[in-house]
Residue, then its C-alpha position, 0 to 999 in steps of 0.5 A: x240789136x247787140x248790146x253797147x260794150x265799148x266804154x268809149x262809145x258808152x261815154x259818147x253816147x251820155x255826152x250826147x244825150x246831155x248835149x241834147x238836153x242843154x240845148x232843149x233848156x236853152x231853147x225852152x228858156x231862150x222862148x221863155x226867159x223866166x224865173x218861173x220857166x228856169x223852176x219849171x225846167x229844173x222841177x222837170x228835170x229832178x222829176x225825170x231823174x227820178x222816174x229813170x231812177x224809180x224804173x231802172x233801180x227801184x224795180x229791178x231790185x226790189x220789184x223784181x230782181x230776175x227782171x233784166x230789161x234793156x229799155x222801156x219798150x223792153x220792160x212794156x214788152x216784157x209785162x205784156x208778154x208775162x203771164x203773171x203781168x198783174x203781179x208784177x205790176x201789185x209788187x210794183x205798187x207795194x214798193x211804192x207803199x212799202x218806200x218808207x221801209x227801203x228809205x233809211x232814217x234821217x239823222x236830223x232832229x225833227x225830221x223823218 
C-alpha cells in the first residue's frame, strides 16, 4: 500500500479519526451519564495519547533510531522477523528505566 502524501487527505483522515472518537465518548457517556464514566473516559484518553506517543516517538528515537514503521502491525512485524528481536525489546525496557534521565527537571521547588 502506498503511502498517504496528500496534506489534504492527511487532514481528512485526522478529522475522521476525531469525529470517531466523539461519537464512541458520546455513546459511552449517553449509556452512562456519569462522573465517574466522564473520568474514566478522560483517563482513557490521556493513557492512549501516551501509549501512541511512547510507540511512535519514544521508540523511535531513543530505542531504535534506524527503526522506521509505517503502523502496529508494521512495528510487530518488524521485531518478529528481527533476528536481534530480544535486543530491541532489552533497549525497549532501558528506555523505560532510563525515562528519568530523557526527562528534563522541573523548575519548580519541591517537585522533581
Amino acid at each position: 500500500m502506498r503511502d498517504l502524501s496528500s496534506k489534504r487527505l492527511i487532514v481528512a483522515k485526522g478529522l475522521m479519526f476525531l469525529a470517531l472518537a466523539g461519537m464512541a465518548a458520546s455513546l459511552l457517556f449517553w449509556q452512562a451519564p456519569s462522573l465517574g464514566a466522564a473520568a474514566l473516559m478522560a483517563v482513557l484518553v490521556w493513557a492512549s495519547c501516551r501509549f501512541y506517543y511512547f510507540l511512535f516517538y519514544a521508540l523511535e528515537r531513543y530505542a531504535g533510531p534506524g527503526l522506521r514503521y509505517a503502523g502496529l502491525l508494521a512495528l510487530f512485524q518488524q521485531i518478529r522477523r528481527a533476528r536481534g528481536a530480544t535486543r530491541l525489546l532489552a533497549s525497549v525496557a532501558e528506555v523505560v528505566a532510563n525515562a528519568e534521565a530523557v526527562r528534563p527537571k522541573s523548575r519548580t521547588p519541591g517537585r522533581d
